[in-house]
C-alpha positions in Angstrom: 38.2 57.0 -34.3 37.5 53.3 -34.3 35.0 52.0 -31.9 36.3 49.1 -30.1 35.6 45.6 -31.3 33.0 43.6 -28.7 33.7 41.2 -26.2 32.6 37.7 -28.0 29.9 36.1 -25.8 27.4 37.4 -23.3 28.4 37.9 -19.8 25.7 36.6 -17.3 25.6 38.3 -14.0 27.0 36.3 -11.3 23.9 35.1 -8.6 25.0 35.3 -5.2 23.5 33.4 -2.3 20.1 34.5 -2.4 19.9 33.8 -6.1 21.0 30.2 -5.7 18.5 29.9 -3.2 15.7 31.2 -5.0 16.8 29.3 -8.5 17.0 26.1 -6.7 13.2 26.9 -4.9 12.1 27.7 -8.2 13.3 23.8 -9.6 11.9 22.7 -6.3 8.6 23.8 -6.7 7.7 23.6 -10.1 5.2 21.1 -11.4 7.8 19.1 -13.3 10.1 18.5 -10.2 7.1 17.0 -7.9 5.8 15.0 -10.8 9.8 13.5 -10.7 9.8 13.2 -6.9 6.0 11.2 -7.0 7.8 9.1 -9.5 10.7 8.7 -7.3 8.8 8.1 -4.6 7.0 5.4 -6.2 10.2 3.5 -7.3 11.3 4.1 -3.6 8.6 2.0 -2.4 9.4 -1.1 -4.4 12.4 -2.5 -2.4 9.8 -2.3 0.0 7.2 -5.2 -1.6 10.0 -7.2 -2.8 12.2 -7.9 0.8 10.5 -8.5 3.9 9.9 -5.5 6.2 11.5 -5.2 10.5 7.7 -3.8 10.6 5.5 -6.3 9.2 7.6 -9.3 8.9 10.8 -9.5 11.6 10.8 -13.5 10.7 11.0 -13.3 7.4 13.7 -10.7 8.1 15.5 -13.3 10.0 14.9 -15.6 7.5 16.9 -13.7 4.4 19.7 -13.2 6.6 20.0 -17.1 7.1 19.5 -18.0 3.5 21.3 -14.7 1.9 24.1 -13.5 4.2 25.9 -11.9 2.3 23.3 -9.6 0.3 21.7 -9.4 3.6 24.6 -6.9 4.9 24.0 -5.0 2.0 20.8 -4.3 2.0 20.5 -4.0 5.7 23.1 -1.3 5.3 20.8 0.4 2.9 18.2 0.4 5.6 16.0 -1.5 2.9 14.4 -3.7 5.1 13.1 -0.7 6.9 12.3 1.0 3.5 9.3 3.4 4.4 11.4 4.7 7.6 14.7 4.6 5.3 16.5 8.5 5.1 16.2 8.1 1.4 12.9 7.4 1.3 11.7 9.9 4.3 14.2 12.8 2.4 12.2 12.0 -0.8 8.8 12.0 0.5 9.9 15.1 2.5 10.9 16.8 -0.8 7.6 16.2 -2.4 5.9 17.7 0.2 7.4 21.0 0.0 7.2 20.8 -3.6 3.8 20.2 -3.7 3.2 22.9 -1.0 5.4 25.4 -2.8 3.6 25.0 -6.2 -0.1 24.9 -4.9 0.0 28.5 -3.0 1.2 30.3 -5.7 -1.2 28.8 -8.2 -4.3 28.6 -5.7 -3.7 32.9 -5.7 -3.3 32.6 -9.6 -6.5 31.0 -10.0 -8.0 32.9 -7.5 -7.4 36.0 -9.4 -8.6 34.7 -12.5 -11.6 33.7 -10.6 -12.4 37.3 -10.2 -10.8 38.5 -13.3 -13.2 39.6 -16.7 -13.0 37.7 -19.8 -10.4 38.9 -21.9 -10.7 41.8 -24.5 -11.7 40.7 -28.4 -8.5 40.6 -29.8 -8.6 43.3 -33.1 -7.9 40.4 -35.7 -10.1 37.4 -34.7 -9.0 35.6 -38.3 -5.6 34.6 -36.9 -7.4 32.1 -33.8 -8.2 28.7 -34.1 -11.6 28.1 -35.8 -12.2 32.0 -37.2 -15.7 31.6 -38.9 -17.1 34.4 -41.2 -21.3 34.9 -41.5 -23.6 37.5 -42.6 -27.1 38.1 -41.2 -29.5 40.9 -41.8 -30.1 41.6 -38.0 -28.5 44.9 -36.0 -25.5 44.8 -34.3 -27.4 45.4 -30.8 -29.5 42.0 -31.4 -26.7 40.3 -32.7 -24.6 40.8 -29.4 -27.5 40.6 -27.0 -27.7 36.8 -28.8 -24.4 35.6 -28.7 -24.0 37.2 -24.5 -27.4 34.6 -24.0 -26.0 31.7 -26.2 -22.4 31.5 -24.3 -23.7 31.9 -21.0 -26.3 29.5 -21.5 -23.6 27.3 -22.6 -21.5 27.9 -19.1 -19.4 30.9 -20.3 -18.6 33.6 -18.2 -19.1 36.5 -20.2 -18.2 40.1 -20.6 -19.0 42.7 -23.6 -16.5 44.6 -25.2 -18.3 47.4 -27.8 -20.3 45.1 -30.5 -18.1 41.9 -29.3 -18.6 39.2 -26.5 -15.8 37.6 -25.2 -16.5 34.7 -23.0 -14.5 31.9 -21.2 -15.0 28.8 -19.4 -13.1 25.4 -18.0 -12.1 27.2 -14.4 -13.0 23.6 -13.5 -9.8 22.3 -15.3 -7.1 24.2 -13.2 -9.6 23.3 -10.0 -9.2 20.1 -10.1 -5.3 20.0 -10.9 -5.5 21.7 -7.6 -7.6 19.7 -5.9 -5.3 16.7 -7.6 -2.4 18.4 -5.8 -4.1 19.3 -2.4 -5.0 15.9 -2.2 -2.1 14.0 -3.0 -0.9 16.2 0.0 -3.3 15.3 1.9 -2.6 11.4 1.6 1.1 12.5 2.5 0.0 14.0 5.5 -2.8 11.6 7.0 -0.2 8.7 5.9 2.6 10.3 8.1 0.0 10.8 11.1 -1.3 7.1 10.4 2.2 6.2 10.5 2.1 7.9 13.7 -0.5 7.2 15.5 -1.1 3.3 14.1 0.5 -0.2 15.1 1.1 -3.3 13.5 1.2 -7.2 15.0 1.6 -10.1 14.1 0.4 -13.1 15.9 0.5 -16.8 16.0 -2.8 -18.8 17.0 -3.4 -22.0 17.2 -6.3 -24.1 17.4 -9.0 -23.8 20.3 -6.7 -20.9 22.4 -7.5 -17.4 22.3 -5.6 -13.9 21.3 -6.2 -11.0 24.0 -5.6 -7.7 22.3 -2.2 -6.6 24.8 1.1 -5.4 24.2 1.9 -9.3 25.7 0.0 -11.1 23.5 2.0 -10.5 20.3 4.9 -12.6 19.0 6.5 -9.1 17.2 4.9 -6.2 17.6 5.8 -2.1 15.8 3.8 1.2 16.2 4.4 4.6 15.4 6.1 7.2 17.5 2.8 8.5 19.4 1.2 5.1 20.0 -0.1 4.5 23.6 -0.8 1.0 25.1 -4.0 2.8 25.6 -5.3 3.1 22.4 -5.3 -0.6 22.0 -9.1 -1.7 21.8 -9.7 -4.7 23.8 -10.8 -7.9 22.1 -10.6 -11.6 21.7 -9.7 -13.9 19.1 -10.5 -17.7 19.1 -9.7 -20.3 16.3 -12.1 -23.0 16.4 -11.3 -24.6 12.8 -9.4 -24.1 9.5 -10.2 -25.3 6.7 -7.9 -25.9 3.4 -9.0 -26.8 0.0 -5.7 -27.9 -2.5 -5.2 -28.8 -5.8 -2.5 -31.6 -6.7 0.3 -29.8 -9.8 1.0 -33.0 -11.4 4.0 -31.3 -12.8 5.5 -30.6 -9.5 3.3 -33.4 -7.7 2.7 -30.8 -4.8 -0.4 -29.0 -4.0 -1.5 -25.8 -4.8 -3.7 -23.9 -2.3 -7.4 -22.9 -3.5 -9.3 -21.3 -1.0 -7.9 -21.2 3.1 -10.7 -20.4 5.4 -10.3 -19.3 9.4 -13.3 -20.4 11.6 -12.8 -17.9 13.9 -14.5 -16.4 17.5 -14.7 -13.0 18.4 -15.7 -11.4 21.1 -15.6 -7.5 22.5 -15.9 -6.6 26.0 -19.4 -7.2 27.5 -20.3 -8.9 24.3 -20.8 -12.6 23.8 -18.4 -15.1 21.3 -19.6 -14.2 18.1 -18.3 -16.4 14.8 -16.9 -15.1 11.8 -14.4 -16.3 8.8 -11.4 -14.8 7.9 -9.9 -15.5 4.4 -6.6 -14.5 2.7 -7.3 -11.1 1.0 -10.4 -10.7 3.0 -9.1 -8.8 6.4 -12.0 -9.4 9.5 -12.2 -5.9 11.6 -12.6 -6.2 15.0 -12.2 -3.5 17.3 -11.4 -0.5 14.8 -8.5 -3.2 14.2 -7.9 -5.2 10.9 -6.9 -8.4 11.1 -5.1 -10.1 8.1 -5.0 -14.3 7.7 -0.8 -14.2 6.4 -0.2 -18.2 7.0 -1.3 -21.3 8.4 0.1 -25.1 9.1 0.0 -27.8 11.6 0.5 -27.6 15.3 1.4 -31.4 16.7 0.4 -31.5 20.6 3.6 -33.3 22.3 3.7 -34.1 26.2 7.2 -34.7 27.9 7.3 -36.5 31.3 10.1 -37.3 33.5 11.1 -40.9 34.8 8.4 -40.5 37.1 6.0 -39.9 34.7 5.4 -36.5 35.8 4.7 -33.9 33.0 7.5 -31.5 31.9 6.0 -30.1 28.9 2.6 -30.5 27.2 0.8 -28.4 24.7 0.8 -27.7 20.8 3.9 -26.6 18.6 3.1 -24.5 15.6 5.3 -26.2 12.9 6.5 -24.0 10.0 6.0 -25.3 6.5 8.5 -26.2 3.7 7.1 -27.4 0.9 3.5 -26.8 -1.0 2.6 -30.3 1.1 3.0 -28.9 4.1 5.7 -31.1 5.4 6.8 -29.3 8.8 9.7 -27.8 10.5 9.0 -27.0 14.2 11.0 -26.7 17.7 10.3 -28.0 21.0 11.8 -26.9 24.0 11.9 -28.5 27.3 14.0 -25.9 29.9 12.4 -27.6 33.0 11.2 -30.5 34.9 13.8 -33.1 33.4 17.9 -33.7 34.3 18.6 -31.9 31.5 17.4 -29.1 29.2 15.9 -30.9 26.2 16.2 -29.4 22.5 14.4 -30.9 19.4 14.1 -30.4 16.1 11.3 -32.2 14.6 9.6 -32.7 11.3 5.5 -33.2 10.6 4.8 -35.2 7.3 0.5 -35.0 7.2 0.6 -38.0 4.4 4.1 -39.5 4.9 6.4 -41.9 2.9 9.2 -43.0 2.7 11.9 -42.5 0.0 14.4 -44.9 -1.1 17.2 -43.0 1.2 14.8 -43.5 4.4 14.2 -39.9 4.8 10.4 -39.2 4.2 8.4 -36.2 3.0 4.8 -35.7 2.8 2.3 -36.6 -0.7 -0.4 -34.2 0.3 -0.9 -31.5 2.7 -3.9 -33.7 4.2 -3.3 -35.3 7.7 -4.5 -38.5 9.1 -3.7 -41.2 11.0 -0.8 -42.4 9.6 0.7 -38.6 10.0 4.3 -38.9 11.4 6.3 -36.4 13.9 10.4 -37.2 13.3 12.7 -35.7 16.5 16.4 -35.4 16.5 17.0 -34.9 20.0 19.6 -32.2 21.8 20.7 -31.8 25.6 22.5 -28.9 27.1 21.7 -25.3 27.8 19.3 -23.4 25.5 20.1 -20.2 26.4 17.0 -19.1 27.6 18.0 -17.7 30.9 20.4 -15.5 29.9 17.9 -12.4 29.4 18.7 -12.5 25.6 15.3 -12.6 23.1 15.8 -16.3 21.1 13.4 -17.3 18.5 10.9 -19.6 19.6 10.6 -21.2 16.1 14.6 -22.0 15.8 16.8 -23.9 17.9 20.7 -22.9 18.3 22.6 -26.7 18.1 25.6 -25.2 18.1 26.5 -25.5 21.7 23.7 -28.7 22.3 24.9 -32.3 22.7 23.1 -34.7 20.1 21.4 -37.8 21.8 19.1 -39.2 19.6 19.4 -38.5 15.7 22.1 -38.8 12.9 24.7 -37.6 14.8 24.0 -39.6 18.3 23.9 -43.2 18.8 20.4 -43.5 18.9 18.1 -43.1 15.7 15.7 -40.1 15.3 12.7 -40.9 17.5 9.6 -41.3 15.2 5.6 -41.1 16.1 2.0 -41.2 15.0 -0.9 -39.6 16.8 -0.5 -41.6 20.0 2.2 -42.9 20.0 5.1 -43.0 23.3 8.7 -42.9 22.7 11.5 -43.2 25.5 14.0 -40.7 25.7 17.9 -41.3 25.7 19.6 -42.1 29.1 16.4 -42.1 30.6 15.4 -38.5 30.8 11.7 -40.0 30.0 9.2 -40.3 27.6 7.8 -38.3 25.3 3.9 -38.6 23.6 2.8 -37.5 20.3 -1.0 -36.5 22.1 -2.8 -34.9 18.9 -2.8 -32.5 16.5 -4.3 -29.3 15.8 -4.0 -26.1 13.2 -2.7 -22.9 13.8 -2.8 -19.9 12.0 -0.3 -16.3 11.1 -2.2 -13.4 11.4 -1.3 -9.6 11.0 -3.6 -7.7 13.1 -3.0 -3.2 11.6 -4.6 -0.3 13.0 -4.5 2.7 11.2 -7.1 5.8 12.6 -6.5 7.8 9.1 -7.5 4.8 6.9 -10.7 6.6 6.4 -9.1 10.1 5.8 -6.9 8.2 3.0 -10.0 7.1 1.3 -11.2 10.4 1.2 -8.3 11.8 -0.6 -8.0 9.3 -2.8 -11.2 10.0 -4.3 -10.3 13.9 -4.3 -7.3 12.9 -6.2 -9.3 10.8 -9.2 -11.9 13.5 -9.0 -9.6 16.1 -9.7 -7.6 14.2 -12.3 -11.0 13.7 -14.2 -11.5 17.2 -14.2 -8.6 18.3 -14.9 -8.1 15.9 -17.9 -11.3 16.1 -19.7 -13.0 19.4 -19.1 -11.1 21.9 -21.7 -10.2 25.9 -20.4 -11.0 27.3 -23.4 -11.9 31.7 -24.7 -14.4 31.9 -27.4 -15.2 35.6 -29.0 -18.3 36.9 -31.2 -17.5 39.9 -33.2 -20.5 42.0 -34.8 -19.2 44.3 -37.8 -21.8 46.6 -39.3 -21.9 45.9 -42.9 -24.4 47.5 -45.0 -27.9 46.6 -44.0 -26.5 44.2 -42.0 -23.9 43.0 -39.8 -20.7 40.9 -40.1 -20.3 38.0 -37.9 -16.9 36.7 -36.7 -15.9 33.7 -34.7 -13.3 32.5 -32.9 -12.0 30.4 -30.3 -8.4 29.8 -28.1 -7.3 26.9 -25.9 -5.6 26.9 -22.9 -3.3 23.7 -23.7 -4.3 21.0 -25.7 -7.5 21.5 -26.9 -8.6 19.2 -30.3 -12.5 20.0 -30.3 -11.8 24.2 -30.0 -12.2 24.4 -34.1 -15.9 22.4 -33.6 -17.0 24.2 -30.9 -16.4 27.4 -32.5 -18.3 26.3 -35.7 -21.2 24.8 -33.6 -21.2 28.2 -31.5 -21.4 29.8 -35.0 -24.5 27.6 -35.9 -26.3 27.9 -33.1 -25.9 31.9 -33.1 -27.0 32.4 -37.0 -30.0 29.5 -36.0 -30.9 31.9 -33.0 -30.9 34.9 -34.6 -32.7 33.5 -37.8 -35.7 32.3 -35.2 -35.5 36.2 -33.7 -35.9 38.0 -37.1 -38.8 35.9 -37.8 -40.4 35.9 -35.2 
């Protein structure tokens, strides 16, 4: 009778539910897959250095939208101006967690065990590992063992005899510190998520001889984590007395470059007295268990506004933005009471001003003096601010404003130096160009697991030292009686990579033949 021919191929048995679920927790929580996810994560974070961040920089925010609106809809629909609270990025960072989780239990029991497990037995035919080395020597089998137990464990072998052979191992240290590399890159997931938690950030404008109060009130933007209390915020002051800044004129662009910016500052703690200190870019000033960070700085021109009567509408300093390297000036002023009408202006600061051929000016250094010059295109109408709606203090909104003195009105662009009056337009009054002072941007972060960070960060280059450069490695010595004397073997075996195994097992073989020489002369 013939047999029946086979079925071609191999038919795999079908996985059900439970088998999907444990093949894909088996991808999850391999080494390979959270090694993808760190890179992932890493390439996640990216977006998140190149566009300015809702959290640390909501003007800058602003700002892209006005200058790119159309790639601003994008990438707002991306959430990657929020990248670090994105769902793409929280899913991946999620995903390496419970890799990293899932691969370090198992392995922490595996190396456990091996922990508490005996060397290995001597494998029968020792000439088929790396390094086998072959030597005779006149001593007994019972003094050649006893040797090679007291060379390897001098050498930091843990070692275990087997007959007339020593079998021996070391490099636990290899697969501890991959776990501690793994523990601790958990750890910084975890202390960065409750830092993320528990910490704020604020950002803050000061100008020149006026203080900061630490309060919710005293920030221009202001973003904390999920469990953050008004409580927790430390009380302290901030004071700018000076700023200095030191340029250097790029006469291929014929604008200064900035050299070295430095923040005369005052602080003081409660019950404490003022107490100076300098804060420089890259060079945060902690205050309070608070960091505080110098982002920007400019010019802040002191105007005063009085009515007809001369009585004073508005009076104080303006921090102006800069647009250029020279640090010609864009600011705002508002004036919603104590004159007819609500007054709007738009003004630009030139430090070192001339004029171009067209009549418009700019500035030839970021250095101010006397001749500095304050331009105003003025606007009347409502400004909006007593609707209840939030409006940026550093832009004005023309579109609904009536022009009275610039391009588009009948009267020129008012135009002062330091003391200097101007009349206003139909007689609304005057307005002074009093003085002029600096301000400066400052980030101010708070962050309780900062220190808990550091701490893992060193476990994690700790553990990738050790578990790059200290080899886990077997070695054997095998004692054969032969004759009047005994046959030595050698031989070693790597766990991984492992290109000094062949001389270590000659050196081991050296030192053996050297020791027992000593003992049969002795």
């Amino acid at each position: 009778m013939d047999a029946e021919p086979a079925e071609a191929g191999i038919t795999q048995p079908k996985l059900g539910v439970v088998g999907y679920l444990r093949f894909f927790w088996r991808q999850l929580t391999s080494m390979r897959t959270a090694l993808v996810l760190l890179l992932l994560l890493a390439l996640a974070a990216v977006p998140g250095s190149l566009v300015p961040q809702r959290s640390s920089d909501p003007n800058g925010v602003i700002q892209y939208k006005l200058d790119n609106p159309d790639g601003y809809e994008v990438l707002d629909k991306l959430g990657v101006f929020s990248t670090f609270t994105s769902p793409w990025f929280s899913a991946i960072y999620l995903l390496l967690f419970i890799s990293l989780v899932g691969c370090i239990i198992p392995r922490t029991k595996h190396h456990l065990d091996a922990l508490r497990a005996r060397p290995p037995k001597t494998p029968a035919r020792l000439s088929r590992l790396v390094g086998y080395t072959e030597l005779h020597s006149t001593a007994d089998a019972e003094t050649a063992v006893a040797e090679a137990r007291a060379l390897l464990k001098g050498a930091g072998y843990r070692v275990d005899r087997y007959g007339d052979s020593i079998s021996a191992e070391r490099g636990y240290l290899r697969e501890t510190g991959n776990l501690i590399f793994h523990s601790a890159l958990v750890g910084v997931l975890v202390t960065v998520g409750i830092g993320g938690g528990f910490g704020y950030n604020g950002q803050k404008v000061i100008i020149q001889d006026t203080a900061f109060t630490n309060s919710l009130a005293g920030y221009d933007s202001f973003t904390s984590g999920r469990f953050f209390s008004e409580s927790s915020l430390e009380p302290f002051s901030v004071r700018l007395d000076e700023f200095d800044g030191r340029y250097q004129l790029d006469p291929s662009t014929t604008v200064y470059q900035p050299i070295d910016y430095t923040a005369h500052l005052s602080t003081r703690v409660p019950g404490g007295d003022w107490t100076e200190a300098d804060l420089k870019v890259n060079s945060p000033l902690e205050i309070g268990g608070t960091k505080m960070y110098l982002l920007g700085n400019g010019y802040a021109p002191v105007v005063t506004v009085r009515d007809p009567d001369g009585e004073v509408a508005y009076s104080g300093p303006v921090a102006f933005l800069p647009q250029d390297g020279n640090l010609r000036s864009l600011g705002t002023i508002k004036v919603p009471d104590g004159l007819d009408e609500q007054l709007g202006m738009l003004a630009f600061f030139y430090p070192d001003p001339i004029q171009l051929a067209d009549g418009t000016y700019t500035s030839l250094s970021p250095y101010s003096g006397d001749s500095s010059l304050l331009t105003i295109t003025v606007y009347e109408g409502d400004l909006g601010l007593d609707e209840g709606v939030a409006v940026n203090a550093y832009s004005l909104d023309t579109d609904d404003l009536t022009p009275i003195a610039g391009p588009k009105a009948d009267v020129p662009a008012l135009e002062l130096t330091q003391g200097e009056t101007a009349e206003l337009p139909d007689g609304l009054g005057t307005i002074e160009f009093t003085g002029l002072q600096r301000f400066v941007s400052v980030e101010f972060h708070h962050d309780p697991t900062e220190g808990w960070v550091l701490v893992f960060a060193l476990l994690i280059l700790g553990g990738l030292l050790l578990s790059l450069f200290i080899p886990r490695r077997r070695m054997w010595i095998k004692a054969v009686r032969d004759g009047d004397g005994v046959r030595l073997e050698y031989a070693g075996l790597a766990r991984g990579e492992d290109p000094t195994l062949e001389a270590a097992v000659a050196d081991i073989a050296r030192r053996h033949a050297e020791r027992l020489e000593r003992r049969m002369n002795a």
